[in-house]
DSSP file (Angstrom, degrees, kcal/mol; ACC not computed):
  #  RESIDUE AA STRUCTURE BP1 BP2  ACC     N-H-->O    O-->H-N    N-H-->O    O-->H-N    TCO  KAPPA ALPHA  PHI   PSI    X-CA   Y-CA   Z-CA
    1    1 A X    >>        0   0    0      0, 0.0     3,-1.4     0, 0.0     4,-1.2   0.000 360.0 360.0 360.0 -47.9  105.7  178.7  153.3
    2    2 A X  H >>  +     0   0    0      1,-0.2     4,-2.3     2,-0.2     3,-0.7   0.944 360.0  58.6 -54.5 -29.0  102.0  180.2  153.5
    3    3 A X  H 3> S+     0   0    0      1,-0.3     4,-0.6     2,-0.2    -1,-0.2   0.859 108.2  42.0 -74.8 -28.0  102.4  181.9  150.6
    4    4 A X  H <4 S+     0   0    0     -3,-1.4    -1,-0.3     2,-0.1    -2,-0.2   0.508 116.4  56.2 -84.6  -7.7  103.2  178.4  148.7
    5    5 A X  H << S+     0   0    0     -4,-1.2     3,-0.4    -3,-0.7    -2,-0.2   0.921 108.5  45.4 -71.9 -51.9  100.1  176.9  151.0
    6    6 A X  H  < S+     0   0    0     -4,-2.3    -2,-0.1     1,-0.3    -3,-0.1   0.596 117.3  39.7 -87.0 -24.5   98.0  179.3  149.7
    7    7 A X  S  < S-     0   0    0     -4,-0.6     2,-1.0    -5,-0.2    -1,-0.3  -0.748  87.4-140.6-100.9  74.9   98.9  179.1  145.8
    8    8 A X  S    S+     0   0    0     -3,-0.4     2,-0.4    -2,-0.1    28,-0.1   0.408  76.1  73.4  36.1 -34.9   99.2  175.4  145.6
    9    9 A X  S    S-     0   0    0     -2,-1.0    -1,-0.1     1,-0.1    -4,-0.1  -0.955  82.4-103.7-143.7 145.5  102.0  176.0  143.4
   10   10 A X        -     0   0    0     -2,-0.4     2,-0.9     1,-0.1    -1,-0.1   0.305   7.3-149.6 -36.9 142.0  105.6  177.1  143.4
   11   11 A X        -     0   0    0     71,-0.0     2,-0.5    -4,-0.0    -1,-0.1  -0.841  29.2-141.4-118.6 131.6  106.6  179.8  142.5
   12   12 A X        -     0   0    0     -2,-0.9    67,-0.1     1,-0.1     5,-0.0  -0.825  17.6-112.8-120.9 118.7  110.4  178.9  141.1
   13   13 A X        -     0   0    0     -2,-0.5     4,-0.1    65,-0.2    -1,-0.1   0.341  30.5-108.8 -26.4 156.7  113.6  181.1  141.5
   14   14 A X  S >  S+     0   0    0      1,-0.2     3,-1.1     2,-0.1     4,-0.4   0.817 119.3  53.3  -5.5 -84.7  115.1  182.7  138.5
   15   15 A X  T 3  S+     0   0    0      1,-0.2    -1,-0.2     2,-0.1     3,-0.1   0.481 104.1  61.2 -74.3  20.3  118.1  180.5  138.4
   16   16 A X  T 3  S+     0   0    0      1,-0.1    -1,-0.2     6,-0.0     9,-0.2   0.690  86.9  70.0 -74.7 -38.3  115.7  177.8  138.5
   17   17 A X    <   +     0   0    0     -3,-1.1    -2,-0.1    -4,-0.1     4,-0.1   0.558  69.3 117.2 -58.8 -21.6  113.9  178.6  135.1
   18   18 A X  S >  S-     0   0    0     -4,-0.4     3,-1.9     1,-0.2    -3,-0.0  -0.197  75.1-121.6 -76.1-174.8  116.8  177.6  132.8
   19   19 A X  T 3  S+     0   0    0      1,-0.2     3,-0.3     2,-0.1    -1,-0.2   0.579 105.2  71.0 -79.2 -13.1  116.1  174.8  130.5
   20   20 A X  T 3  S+     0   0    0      1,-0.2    -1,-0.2     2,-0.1     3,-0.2   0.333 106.3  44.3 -75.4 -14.7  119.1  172.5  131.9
   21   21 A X  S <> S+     0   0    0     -3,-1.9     4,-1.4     1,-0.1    -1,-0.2  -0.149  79.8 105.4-132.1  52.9  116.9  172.2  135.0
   22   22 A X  T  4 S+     0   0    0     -3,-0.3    -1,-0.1     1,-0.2    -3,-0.1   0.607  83.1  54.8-109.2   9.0  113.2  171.6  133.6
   23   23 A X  T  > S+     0   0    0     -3,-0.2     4,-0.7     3,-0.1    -1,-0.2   0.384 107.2  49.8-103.0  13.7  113.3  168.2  134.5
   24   24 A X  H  > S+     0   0    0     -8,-0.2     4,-2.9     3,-0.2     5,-0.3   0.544 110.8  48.9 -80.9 -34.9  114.3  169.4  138.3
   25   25 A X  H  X S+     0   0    0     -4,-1.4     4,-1.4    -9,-0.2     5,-0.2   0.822 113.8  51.3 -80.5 -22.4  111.2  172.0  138.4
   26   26 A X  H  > S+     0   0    0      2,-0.2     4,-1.5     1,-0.2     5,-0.1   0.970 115.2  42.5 -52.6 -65.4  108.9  168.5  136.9
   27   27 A X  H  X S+     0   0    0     -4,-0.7     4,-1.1     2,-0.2    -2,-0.2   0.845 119.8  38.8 -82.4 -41.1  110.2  166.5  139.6
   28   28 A X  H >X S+     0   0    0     -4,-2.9     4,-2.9     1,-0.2     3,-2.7   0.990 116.1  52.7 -57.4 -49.5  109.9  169.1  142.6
   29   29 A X  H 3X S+     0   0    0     -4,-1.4     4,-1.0     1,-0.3    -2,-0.2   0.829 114.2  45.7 -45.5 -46.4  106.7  170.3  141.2
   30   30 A X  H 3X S+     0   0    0     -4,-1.5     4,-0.8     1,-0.2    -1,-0.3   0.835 117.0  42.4 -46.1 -41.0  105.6  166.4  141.3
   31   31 A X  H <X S+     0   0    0     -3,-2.7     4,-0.6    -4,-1.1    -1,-0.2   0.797 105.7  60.3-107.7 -28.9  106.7  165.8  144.5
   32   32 A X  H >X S+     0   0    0     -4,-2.9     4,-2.0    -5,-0.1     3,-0.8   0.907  97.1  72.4 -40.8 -58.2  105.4  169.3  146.3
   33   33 A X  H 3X S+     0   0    0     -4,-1.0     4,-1.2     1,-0.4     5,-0.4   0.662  92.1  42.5 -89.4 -40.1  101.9  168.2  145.4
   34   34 A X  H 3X S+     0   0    0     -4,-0.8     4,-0.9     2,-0.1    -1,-0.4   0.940 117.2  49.7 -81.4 -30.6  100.9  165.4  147.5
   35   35 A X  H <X S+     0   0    0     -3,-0.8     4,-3.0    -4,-0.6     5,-0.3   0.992 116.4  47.2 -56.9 -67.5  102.6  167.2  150.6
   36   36 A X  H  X S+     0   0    0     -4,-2.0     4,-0.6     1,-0.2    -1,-0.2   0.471 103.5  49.7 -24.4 -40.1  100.7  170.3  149.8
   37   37 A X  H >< S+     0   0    0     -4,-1.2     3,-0.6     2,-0.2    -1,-0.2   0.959 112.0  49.2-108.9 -43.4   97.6  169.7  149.2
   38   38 A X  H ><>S+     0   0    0     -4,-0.9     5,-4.9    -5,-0.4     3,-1.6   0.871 119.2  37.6  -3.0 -76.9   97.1  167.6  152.5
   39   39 A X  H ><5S+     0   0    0     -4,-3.0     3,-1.0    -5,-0.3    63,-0.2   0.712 109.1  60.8 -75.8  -4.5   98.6  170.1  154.8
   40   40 A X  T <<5S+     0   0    0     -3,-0.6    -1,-0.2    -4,-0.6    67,-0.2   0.523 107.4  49.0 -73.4 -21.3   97.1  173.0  152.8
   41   41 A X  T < 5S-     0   0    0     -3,-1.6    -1,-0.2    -4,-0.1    63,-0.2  -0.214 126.1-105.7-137.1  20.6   93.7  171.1  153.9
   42   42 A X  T < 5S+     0   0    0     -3,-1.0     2,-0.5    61,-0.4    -3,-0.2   0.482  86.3 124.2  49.8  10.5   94.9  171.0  157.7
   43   43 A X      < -     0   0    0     -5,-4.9    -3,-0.1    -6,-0.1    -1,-0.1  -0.815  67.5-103.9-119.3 133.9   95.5  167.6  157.2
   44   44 A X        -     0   0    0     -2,-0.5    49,-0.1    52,-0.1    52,-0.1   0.161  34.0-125.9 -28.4 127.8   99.0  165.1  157.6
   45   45 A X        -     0   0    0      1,-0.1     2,-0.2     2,-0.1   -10,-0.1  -0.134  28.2-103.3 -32.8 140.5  101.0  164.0  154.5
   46   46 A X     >  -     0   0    0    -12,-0.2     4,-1.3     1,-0.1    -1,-0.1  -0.749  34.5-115.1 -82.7 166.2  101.7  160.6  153.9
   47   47 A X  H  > S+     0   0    0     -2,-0.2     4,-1.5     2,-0.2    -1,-0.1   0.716 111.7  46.8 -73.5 -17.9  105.3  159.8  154.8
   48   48 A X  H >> S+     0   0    0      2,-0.2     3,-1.3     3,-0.1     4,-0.8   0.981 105.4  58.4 -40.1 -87.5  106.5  158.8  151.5
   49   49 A X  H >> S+     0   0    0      1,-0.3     4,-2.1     2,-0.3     3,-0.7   0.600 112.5  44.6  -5.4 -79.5  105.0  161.9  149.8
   50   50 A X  H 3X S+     0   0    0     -4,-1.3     4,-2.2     2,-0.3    -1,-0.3   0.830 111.0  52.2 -17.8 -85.0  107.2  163.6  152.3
   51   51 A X  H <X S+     0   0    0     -4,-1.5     4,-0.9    -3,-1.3    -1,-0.3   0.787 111.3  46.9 -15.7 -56.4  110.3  161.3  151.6
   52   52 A X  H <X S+     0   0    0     -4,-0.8     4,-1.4    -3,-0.7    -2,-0.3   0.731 106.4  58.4 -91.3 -12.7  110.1  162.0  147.9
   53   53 A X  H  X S+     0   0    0     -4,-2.1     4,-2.9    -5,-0.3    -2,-0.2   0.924 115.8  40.1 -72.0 -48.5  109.7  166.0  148.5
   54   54 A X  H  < S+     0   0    0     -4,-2.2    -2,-0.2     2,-0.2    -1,-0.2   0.673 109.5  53.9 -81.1  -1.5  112.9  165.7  150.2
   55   55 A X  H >X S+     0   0    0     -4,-0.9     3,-4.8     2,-0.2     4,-0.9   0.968 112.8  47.7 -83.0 -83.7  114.5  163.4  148.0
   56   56 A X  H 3X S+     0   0    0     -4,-1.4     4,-2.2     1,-0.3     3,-0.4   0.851 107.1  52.6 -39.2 -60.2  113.7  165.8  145.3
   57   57 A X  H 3X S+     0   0    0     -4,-2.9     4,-1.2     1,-0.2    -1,-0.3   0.724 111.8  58.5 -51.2 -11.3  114.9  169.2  147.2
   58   58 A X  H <> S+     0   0    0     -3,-4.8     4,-1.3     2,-0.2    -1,-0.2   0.865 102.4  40.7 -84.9 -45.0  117.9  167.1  147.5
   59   59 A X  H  X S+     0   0    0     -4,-0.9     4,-1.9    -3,-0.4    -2,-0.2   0.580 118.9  55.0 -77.4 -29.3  118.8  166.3  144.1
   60   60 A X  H  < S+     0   0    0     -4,-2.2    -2,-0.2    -5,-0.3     4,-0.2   0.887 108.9  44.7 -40.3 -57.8  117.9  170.0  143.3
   61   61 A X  H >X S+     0   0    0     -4,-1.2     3,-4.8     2,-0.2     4,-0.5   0.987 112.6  47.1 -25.9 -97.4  119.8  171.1  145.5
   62   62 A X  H >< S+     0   0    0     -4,-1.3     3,-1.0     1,-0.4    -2,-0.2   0.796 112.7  62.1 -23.4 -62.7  123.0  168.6  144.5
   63   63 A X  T 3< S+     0   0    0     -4,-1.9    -1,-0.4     1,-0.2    -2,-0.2   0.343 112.9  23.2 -93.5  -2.2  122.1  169.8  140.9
   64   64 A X  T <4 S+     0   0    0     -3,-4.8    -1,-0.2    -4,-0.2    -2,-0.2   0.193  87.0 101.9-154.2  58.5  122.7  173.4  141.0
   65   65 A X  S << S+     0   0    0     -3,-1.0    -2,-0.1    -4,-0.5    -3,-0.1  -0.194  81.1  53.9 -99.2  13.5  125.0  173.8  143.8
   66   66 A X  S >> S+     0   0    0     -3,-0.1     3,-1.4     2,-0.0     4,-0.6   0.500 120.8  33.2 -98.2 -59.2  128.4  174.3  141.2
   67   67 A X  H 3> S+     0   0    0      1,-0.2     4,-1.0    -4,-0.1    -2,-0.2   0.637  99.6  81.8 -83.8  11.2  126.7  177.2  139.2
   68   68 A X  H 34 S+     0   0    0      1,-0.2    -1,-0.2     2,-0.2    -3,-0.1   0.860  93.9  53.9 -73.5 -25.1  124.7  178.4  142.6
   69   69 A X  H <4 S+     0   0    0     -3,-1.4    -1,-0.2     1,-0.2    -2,-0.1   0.662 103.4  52.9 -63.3 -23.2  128.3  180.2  143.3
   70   70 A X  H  < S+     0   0    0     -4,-0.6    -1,-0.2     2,-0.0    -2,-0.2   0.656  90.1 107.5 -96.3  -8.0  128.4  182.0  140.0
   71   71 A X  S  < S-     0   0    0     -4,-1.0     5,-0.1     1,-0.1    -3,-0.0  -0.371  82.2 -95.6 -63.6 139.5  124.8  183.6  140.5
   72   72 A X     >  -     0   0    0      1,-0.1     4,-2.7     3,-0.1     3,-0.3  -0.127  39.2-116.2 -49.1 167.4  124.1  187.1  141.2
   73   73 A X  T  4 S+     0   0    0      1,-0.2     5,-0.3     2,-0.2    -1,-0.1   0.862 117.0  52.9 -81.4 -12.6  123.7  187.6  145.0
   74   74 A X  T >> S+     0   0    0      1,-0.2     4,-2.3     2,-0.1     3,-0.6   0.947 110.9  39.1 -61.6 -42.4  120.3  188.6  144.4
   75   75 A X  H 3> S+     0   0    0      1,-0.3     4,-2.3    -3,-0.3    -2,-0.2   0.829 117.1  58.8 -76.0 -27.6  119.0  185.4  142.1
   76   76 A X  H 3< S+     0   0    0     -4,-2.7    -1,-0.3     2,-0.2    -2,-0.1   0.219 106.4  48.3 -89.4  30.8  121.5  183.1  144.9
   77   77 A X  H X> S+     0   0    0     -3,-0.6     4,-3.2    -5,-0.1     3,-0.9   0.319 108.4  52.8 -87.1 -72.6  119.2  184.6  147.8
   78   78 A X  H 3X S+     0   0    0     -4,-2.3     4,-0.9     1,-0.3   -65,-0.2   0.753 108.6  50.0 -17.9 -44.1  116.0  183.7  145.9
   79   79 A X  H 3X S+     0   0    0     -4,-2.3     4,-1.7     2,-0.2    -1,-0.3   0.786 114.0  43.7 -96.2 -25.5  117.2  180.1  145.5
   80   80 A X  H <> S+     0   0    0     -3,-0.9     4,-2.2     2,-0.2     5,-0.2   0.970 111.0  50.4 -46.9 -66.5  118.0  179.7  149.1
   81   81 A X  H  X S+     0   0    0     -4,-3.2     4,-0.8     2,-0.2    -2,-0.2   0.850 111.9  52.9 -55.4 -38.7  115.0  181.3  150.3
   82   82 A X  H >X S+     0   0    0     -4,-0.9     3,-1.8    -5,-0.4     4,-0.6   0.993 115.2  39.9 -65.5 -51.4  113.1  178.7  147.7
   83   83 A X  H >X S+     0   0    0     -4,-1.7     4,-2.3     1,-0.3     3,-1.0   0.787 107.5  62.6 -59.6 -27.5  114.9  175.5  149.3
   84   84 A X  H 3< S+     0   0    0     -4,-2.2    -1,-0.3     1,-0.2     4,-0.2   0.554  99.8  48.5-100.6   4.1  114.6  176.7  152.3
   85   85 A X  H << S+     0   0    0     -3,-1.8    -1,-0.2    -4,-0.8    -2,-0.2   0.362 114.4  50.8-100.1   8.7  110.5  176.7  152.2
   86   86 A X  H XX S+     0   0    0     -3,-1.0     4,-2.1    -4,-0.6     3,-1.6   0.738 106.9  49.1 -89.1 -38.1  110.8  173.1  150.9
   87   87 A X  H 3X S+     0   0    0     -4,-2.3     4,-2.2     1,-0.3     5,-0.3   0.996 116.7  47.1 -62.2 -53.5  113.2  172.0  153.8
   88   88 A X  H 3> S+     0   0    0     -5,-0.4     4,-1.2     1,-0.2    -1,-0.3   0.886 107.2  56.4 -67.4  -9.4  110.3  173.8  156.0
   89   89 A X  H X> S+     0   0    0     -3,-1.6     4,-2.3     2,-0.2     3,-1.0   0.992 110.6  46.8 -72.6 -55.0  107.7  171.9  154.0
   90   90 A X  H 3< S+     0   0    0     -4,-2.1     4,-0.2     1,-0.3    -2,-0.2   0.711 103.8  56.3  -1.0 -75.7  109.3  168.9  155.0
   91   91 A X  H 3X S+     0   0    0     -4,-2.2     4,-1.0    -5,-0.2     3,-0.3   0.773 108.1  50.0 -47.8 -45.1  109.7  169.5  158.2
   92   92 A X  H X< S+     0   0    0     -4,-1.2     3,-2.4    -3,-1.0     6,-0.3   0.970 107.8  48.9 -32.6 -85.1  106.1  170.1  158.6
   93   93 A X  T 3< S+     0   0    0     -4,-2.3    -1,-0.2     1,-0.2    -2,-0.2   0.448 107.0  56.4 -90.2  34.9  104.9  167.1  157.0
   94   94 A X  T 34 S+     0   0    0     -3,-0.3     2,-0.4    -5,-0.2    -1,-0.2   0.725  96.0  78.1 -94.3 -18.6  107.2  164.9  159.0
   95   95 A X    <<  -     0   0    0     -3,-2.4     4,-0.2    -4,-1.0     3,-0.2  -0.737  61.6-158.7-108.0 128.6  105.9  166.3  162.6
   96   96 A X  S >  S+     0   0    0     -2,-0.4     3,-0.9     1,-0.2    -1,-0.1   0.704  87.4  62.2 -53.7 -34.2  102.9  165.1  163.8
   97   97 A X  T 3  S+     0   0    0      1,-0.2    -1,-0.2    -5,-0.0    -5,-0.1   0.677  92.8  73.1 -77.1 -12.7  102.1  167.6  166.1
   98   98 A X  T >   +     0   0    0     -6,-0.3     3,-2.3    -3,-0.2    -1,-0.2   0.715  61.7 131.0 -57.3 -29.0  101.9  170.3  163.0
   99   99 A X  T <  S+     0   0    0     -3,-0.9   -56,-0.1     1,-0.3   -60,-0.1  -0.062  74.0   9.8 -68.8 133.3   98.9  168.9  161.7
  100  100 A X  T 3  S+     0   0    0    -61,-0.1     3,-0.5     3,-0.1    -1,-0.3   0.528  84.9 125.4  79.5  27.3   96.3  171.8  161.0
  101  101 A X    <   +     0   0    0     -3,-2.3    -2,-0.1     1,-0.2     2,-0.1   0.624  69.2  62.1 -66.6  -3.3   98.7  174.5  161.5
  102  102 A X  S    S-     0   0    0    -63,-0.2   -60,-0.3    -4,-0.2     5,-0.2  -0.335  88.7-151.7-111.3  33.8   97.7  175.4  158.5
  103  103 A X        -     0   0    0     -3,-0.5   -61,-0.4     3,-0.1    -3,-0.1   0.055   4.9-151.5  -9.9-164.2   93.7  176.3  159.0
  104  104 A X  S >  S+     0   0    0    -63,-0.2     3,-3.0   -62,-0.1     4,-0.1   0.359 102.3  57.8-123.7 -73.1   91.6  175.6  154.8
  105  105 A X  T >> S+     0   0    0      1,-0.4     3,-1.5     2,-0.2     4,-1.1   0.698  99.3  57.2 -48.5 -60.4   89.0  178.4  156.0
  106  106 A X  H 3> S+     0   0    0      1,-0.3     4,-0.8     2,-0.2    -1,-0.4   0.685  94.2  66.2 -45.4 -36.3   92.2  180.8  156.3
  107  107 A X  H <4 S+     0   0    0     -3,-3.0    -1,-0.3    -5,-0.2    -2,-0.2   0.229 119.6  21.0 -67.7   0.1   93.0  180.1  152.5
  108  108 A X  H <4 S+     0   0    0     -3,-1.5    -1,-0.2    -2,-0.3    -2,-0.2   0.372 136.3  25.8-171.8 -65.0   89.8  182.0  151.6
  109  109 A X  H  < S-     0   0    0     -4,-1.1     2,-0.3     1,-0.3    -3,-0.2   0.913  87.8-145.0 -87.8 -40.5   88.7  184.3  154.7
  110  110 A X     <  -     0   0    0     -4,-0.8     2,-0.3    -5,-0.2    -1,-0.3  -0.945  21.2 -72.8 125.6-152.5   91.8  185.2  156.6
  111  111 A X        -     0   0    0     -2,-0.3     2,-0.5     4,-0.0     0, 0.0  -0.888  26.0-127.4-112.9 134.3   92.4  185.7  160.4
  112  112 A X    >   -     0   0    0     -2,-0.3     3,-2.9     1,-0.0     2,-1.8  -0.931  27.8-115.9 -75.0 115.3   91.8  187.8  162.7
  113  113 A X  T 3>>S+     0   0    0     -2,-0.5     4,-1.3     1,-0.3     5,-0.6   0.427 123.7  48.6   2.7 -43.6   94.4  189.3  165.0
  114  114 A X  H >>5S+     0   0    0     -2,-1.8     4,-1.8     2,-0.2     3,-0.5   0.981 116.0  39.0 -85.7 -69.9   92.5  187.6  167.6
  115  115 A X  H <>5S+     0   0    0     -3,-2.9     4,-1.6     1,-0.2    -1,-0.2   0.930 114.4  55.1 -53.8 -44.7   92.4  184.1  165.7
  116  116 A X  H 3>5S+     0   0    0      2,-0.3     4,-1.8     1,-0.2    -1,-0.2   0.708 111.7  45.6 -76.0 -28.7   96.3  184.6  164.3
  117  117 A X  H <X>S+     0   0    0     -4,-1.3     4,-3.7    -3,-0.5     5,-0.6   0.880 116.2  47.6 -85.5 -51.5   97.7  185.1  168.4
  118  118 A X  H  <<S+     0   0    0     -4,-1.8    -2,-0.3    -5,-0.6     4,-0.2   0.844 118.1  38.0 -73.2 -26.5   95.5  182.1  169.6
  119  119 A X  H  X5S+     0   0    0     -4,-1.6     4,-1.4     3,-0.1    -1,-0.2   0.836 121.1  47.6 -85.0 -33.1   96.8  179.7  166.5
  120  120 A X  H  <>S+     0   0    0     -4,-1.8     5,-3.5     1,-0.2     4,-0.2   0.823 116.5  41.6 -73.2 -32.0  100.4  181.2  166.9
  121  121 A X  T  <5S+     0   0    0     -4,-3.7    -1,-0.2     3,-0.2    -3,-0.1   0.818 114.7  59.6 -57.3 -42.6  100.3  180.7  170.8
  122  122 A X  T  4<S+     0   0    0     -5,-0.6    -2,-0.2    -4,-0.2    -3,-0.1   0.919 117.2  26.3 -50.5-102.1   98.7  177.3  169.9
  123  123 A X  T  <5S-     0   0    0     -4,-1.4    -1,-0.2     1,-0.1    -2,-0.1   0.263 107.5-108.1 -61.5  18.7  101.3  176.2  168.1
  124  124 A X  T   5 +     0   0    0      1,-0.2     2,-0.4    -4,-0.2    -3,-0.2   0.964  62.2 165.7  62.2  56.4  104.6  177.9  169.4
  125  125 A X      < -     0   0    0     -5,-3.5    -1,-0.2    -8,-0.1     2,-0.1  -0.892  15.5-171.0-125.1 127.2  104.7  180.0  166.1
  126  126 A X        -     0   0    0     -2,-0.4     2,-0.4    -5,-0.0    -1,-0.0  -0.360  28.7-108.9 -97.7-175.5  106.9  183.0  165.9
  127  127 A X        -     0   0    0     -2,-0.1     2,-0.4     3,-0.0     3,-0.1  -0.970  29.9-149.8-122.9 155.9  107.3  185.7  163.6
  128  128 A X        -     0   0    0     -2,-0.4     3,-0.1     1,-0.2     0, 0.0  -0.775  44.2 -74.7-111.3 161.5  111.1  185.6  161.3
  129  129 A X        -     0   0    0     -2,-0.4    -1,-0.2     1,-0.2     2,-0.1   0.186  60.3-100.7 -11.1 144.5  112.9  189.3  160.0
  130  130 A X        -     0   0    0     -3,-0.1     2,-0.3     1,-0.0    -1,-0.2  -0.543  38.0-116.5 -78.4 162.6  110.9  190.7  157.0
  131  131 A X    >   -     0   0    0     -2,-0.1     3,-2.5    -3,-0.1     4,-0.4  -0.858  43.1 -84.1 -99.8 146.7  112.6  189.9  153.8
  132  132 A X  T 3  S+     0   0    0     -2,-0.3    -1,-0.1     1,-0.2     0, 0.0  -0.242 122.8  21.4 -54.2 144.2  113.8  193.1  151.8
  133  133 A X  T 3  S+     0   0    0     -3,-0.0    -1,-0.2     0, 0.0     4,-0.0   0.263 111.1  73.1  72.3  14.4  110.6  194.0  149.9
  134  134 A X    X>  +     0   0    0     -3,-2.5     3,-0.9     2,-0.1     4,-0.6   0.244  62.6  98.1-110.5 -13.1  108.3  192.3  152.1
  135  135 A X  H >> S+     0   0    0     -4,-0.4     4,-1.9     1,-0.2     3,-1.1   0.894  74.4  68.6 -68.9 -29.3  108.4  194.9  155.3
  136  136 A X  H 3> S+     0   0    0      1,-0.2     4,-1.1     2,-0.2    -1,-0.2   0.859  99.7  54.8 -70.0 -28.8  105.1  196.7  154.0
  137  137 A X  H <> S+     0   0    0     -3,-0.9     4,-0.9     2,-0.2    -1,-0.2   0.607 109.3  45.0  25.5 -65.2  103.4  192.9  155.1
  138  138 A X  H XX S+     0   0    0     -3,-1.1     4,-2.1    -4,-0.6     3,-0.7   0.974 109.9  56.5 -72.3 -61.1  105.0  193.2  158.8
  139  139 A X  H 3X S+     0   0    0     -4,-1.9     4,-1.6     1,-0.3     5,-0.2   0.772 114.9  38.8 -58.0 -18.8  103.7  197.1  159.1
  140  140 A X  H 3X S+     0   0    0     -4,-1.1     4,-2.0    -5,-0.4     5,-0.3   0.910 108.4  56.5 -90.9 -35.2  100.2  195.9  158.4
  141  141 A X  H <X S+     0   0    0     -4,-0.9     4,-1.9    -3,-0.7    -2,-0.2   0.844 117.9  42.2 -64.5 -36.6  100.5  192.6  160.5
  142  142 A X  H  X S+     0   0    0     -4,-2.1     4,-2.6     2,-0.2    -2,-0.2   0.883 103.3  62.2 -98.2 -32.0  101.5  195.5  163.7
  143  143 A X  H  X S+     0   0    0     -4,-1.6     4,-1.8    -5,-0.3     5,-0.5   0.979 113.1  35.0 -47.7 -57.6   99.1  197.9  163.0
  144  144 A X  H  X S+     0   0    0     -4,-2.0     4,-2.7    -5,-0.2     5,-0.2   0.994 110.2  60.9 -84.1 -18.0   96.6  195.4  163.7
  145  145 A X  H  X S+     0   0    0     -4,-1.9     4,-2.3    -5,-0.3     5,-0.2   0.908 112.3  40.8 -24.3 -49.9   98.6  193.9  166.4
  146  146 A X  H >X S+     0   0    0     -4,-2.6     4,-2.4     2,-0.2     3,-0.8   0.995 115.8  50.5 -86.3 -57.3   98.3  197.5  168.0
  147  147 A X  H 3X S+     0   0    0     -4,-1.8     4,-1.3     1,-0.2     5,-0.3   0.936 116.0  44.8 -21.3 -64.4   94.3  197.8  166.9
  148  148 A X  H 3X S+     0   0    0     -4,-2.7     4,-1.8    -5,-0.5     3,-0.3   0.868 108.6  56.0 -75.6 -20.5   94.1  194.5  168.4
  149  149 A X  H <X S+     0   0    0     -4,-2.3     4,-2.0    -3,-0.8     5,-0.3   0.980 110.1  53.8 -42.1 -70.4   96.2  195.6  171.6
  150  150 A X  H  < S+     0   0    0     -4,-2.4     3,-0.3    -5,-0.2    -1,-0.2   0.633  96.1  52.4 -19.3 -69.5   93.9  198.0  171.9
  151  151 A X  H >X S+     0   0    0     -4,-1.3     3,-5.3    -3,-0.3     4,-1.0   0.961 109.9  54.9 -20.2 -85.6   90.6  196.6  172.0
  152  152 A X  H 3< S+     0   0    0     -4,-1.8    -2,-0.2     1,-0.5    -1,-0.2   0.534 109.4  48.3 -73.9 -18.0   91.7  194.5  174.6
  153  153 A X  T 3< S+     0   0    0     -4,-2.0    -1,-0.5    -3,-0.3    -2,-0.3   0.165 113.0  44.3 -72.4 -15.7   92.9  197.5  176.6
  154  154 A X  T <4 S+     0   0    0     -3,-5.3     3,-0.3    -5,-0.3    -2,-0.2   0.569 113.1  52.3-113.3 -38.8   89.9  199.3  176.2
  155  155 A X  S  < S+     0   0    0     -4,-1.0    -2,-0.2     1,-0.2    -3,-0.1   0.035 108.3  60.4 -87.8  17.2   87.4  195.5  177.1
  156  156 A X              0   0    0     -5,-0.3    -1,-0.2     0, 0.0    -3,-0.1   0.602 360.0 360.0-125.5 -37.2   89.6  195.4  180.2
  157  157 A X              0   0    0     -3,-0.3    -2,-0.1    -4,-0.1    -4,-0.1   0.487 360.0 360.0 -63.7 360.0   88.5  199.1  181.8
């Protein structure tokens, strides 16, 4: 879901792309955009906006759930993984207590270890399984985990 936070815009599965569903990428792409750009900007959705995002993942969903069986297992991972960072967008901008999990400065400067433990603490934010081709992502996220280990191990003597 950062990674759609951070582009503004989807980036839409394979088996999404055929031409039988380009009025299903309109209507999520419509419907992403008011959620986004809100929580993208630390700030709450409105709750329609919200409502029609899921409305839309829904009918997406509904509408290519008979051929979703017949994809390879790679492109039917893809499309999971995609619905299931709109279900988490959702989720998001339905809870109140989410608002500005999402920092604006980060979109542009980053974190630091230091800042990334104290917002993840902050908000009860864990880390999920790399996804296959994604692990090089985790080894740099523990490297500075152990840099930042460090430090603190060293400001402590």
């Amino acid at each position: 879901m950062v990674g759609l936070l951070r582009t503004g815009k989807p980036a839409f599965p394979a088996a999404l792309m055929a031409p039988e569903y380009d009025g299903v990428r309109a209507e999520l792409d419509k419907a992403m955009v008011p959620v986004l750009e809100p929580i993208a900007a630390g700030k709450r959705p409105e709750a329609a906006a919200v409502d029609r995002l899921g409305a839309a993942t829904k009918k997406a969903k509904d509408a290519t759930a008979p051929k979703q069986k017949d994809l390879p297992v790679g492109e039917a991972s893809e499309l999971n993984k995609f619905y299931t960072t709109l279900d988490s967008l959702v989720r998001v901008g339905k809870d109140a207590g989410t608002t500005g999990l999402f920092p604006q400065r980060w979109a542009s400067v980053g974190a630091t270890v230091a800042e990334l433990v104290r917002h993840m603490d902050k908000y009860k934010l864990t880390f999920a399984p790399a996804s296959p081709g994604d692990e090089d992502v985790y080894y740099s996220l523990h490297r500075g985990l152990v840099g930042y280990y460090a430090a603190l191990s060293q400001a402590k003597k």
